[in-house]
C-alpha positions, 0 to 999 in steps of 0.5 A: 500500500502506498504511502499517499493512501497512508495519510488517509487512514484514522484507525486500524479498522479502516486501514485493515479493511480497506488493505484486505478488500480483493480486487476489483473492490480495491481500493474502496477508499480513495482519494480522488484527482481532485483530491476529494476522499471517496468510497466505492459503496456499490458495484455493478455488471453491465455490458459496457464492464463494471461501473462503480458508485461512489460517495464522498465520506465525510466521517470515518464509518468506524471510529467517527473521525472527521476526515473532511467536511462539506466546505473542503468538499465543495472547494475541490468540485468543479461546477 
């Protein structure tokens, strides 16, 4: 695992299920290009291959640490 996906991490917890996900599910938690920390929340199989579904997390969904918040999000999408 790379160091930059290091920085993301709060708790063991996220950092164990995230490292031990079997692909094509990793990495579920990501940073995006625009720097905007995601997560895979669901796949799907269609004919044009697999498609992901994606949300932007706010909050640790294990120990409840604020990784970032809706002004920081909304800076870093483009409109």
């Amino acid at each position: 695992m790379s160091d930059a996906l290091d920085e993301i991490f709060c708790c063991d917890s996220l950092k164990g299920v995230v490292a031990d996900l079997p692909e094509p599910a990793a990495p579920t938690i990501y940073r995006a290009d625009n720097g905007v920390l995601m997560m895979v929340v669901g796949l799907v199989q269609s004919e044009e291959g697999l498609g992901y579904l994606d949300q932007a997390i706010m909050h640790c969904p294990f120990c409840g640490t604020l990784l970032q918040d809706a002004k920081a999000i909304a800076e870093k999408v483009s409109h």
